[in-house]
N, C-alpha and C positions, 0 to 999 in steps of 0.2 A: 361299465367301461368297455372300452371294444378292444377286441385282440389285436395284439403291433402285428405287423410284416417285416420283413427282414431287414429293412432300412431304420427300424426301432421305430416308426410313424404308426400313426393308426390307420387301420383301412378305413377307407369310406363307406358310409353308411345310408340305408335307402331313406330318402328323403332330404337328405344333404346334399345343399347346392355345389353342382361341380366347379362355379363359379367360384362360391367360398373358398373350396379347398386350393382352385388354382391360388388365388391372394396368399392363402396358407403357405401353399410351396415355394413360390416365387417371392416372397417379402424378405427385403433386405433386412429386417429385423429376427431375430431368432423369436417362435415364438412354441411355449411349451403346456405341458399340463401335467401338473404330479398328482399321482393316487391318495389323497389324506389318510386313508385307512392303508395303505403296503408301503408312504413313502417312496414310491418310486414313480420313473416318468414312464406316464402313459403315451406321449408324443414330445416332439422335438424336432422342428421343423428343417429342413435338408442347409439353410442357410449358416446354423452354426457351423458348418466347416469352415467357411469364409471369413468367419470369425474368431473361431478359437484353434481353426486346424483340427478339432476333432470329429466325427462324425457322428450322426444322430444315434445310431446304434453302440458306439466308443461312450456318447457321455452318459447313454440311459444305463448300460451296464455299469460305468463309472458311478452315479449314484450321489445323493446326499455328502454321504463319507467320501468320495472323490474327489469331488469337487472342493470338500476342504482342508483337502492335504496339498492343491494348486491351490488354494488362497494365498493373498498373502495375512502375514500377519496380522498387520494395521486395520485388516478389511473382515479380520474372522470373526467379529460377531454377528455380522450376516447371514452366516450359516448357523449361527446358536440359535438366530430367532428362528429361522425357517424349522428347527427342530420343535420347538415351542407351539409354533401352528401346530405343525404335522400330528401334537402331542394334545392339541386341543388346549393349551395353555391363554391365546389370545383371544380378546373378547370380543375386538369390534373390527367390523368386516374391512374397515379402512385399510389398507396398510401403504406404511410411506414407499415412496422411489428409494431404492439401495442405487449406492455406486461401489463397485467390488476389481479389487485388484486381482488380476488372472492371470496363470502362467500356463500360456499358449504352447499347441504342441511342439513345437518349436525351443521353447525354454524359454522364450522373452515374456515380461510380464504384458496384459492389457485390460486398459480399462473397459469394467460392462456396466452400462446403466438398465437398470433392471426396473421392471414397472410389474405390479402383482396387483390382484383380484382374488378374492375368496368365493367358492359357488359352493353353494348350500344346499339340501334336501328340504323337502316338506317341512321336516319337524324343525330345519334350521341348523343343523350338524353339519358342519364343514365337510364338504366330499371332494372339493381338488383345490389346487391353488392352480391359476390360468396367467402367465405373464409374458412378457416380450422383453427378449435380452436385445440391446443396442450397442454397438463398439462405440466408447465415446474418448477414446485414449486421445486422439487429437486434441478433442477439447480440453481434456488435463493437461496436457500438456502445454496447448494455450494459457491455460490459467496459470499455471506454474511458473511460466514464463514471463507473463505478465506482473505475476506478483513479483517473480524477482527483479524487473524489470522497477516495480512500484519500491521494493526495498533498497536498490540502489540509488534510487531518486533520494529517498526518504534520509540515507545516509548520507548523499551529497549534499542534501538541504542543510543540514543538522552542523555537517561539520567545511561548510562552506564559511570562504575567510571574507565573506562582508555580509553585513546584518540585514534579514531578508524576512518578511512580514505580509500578512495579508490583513486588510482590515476592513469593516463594514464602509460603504461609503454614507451611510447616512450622519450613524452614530460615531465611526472612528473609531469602536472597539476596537483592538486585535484579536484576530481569529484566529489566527495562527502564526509562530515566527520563530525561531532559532537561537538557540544559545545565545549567538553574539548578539542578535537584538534585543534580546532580554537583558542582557547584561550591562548594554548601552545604556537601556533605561533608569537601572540601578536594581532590577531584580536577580536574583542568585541562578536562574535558567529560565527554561521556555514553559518547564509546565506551571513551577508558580506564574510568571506574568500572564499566561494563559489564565488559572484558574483564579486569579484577580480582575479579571476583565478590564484588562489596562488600558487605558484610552490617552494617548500623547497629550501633556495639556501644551498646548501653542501659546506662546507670547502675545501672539496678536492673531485668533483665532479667524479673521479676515482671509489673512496669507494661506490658510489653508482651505478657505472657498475659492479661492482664488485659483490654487492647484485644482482644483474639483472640475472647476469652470474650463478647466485648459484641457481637463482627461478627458470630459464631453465631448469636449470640442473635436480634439486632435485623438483620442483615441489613449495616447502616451502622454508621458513628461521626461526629461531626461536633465538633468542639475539643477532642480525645484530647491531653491533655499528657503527655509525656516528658523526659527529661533524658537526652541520648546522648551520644558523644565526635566528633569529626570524627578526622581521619588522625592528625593529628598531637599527638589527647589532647587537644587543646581542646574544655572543658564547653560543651556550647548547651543550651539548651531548646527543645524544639519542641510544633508542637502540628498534630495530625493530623486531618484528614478524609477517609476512607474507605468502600469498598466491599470485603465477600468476595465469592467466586466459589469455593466451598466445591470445586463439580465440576472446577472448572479447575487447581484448586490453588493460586490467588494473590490476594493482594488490591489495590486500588489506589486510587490517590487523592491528594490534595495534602498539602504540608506547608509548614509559616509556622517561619522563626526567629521565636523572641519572647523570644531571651536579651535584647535589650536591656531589653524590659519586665518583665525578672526580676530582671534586677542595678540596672537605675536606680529613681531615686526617685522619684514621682509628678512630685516637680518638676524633677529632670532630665529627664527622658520629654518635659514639656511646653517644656523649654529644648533640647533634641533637635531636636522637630520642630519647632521654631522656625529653627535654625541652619538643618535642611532644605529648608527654603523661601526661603533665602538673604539673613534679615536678619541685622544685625548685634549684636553684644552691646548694643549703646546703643540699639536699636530694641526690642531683647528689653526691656531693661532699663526703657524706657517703656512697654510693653505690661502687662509682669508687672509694673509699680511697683515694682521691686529697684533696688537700686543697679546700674552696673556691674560694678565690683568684685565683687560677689557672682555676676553670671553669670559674669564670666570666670574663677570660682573652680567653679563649676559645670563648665563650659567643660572645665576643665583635669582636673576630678575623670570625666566624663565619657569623654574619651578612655584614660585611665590603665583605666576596667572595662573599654573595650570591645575595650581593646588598640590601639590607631593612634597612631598619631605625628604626623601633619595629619592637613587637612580630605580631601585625595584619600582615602586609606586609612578615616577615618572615613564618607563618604559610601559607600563600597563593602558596609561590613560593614551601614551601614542599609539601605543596596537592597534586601537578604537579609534583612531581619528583620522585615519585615512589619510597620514603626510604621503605624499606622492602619487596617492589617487587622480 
């Protein structure tokens, strides 16, 4: 190995191109060489200031054990392995890209992406490890961003208040959809209807070539009505607004129950969304100038189409059906 200079670099050597070494000094990357046999750095290229704020002479003296009392935590097995090298413990000259969390001399932490090389002797015995440190904190920080970016999608999706689904276009699986469209269909959430591989059956599976035909076409749909079955053969009507994704293979978009508004009367509909808002038949009753008698004959004709036995079970099937969508 060649003797450092005061800047902790190595001096140059005869028959080493001065080209090389300029690349060396001048690269925005850090790039180093540790002794396998003393553990410590033979070189350290002048660039780590710019990125760690420390100088090549501060990190060579700083050392193995330095460097990982500025690690952080999360990142300190990075430093276990390089001990492992150093100890002759690893077998294959491979070694993966580290990404390592670093507290800059500054006190702020930063990310380094780190790339390593093993260079060997004749007989094959590890004599340095050769790598190049990268500041990649932007990128984590991008990424981080992005994912929370992705997690708040994910939670808006989830607990968004209308039923929202992607599905193959060929076969009509669902690929993906939300609580409430699961529930629509009569499953208990989104991962079982997911991992049933649920496919809407259509009344008149026509009406939904038909939509297909008009997403080519136009791209969208916007108040596609249907008539399909839930699990257990109960008729609904729905009504769709969509996007294709022709290259992707799927379309997606939301759906509204609007069996109520198919099987009730104009004026049940309006005596519905009445009960909804939590008045009573004798309050309906002066609103709409009907008798009592007459709403609670509504009343009664109402839960018998929609299926419910009370108000609980009634209230649930309207949450789902989109009155006033």
């Amino acid at each position: 190995m060649n003797k450092k200079n005061n800047s902790g670099n190595i001096k140059s050597q005869t028959g080493i191109s001065v080209h090389y070494l300029y690349l060396l000094e001048n690269s925005k990357d850090t790039l180093y060489l540790i002794n396998a046999k003393t553990g410590k750095f033979e070189y350290v290229s002048p660039s780590v200031t710019s990125i760690t704020g420390f100088t090549p002479a501060e990190l060579a003296e700083m050392g193995a054990e330095g460097i990982s009392k500025r690690t952080h935590p999360d990142t300190q097995e990075t430093i276990g392995e390089l001990k492992d090298i150093l100890a002759k413990k690893v077998r294959s000259l491979a070694l993966p890209s580290l990404e390592l969390k670093f507290k800059h001399k500054a006190g702020h932490y930063i990310w380094l992406g780190i790339n390593r090389s093993l260079i060997t002797d004749g007989n094959g015995e590890v004599e340095a490890i050769l790598g190049n440190v990268r500041d990649i904190t932007e990128t984590k920080q991008l990424q981080e961003q992005l994912k929370s970016a992705l997690d708040n999608y994910k939670t808006l999706y989830s607990n968004a208040q209308v039923a929202l689904f992607r599905s193959g276009i060929d076969d009509g699986r669902v690929i993906e959809c939300n609580d409430l469209m699961a529930r629509l269909m009569g499953y208990s959430g989104r991962e079982e209807c997911i991992s049933k591989a649920f496919t809407v059956k259509y009344v008149d599976p026509e009406s939904r070539k038909k939509m297909i035909n008009l997403l080519m076409e136009k791209g969208q749909v916007d108040n596609f009505e249907l008539k399909a079955h839930r699990i257990n053969g109960e008729l609904i009507w729905l009504k769709v607004s969509a996007r294709i994704y022709p290259e992707k293979g799927y379309l997606e978009g939301a759906i509204w129950d609007i069996t109520a508004s198919k099987i009730l009367t104009p004026a049940q509909n309006k005596i519905l969304e009445l009960v909804m808002q939590g008045k009573s038949s004798k309050q309906i009753a002066s609103e709409l100038k009907r008798s009592v008698r007459t709403i609670e004959d509504h009343r009664v004709r109402i839960m018998r189409k929609l299926g419910a036995q009370n108000l609980v079970e009634l209230t649930k099937k309207v949450l789902s059906a989109g009155i006033g969508q």
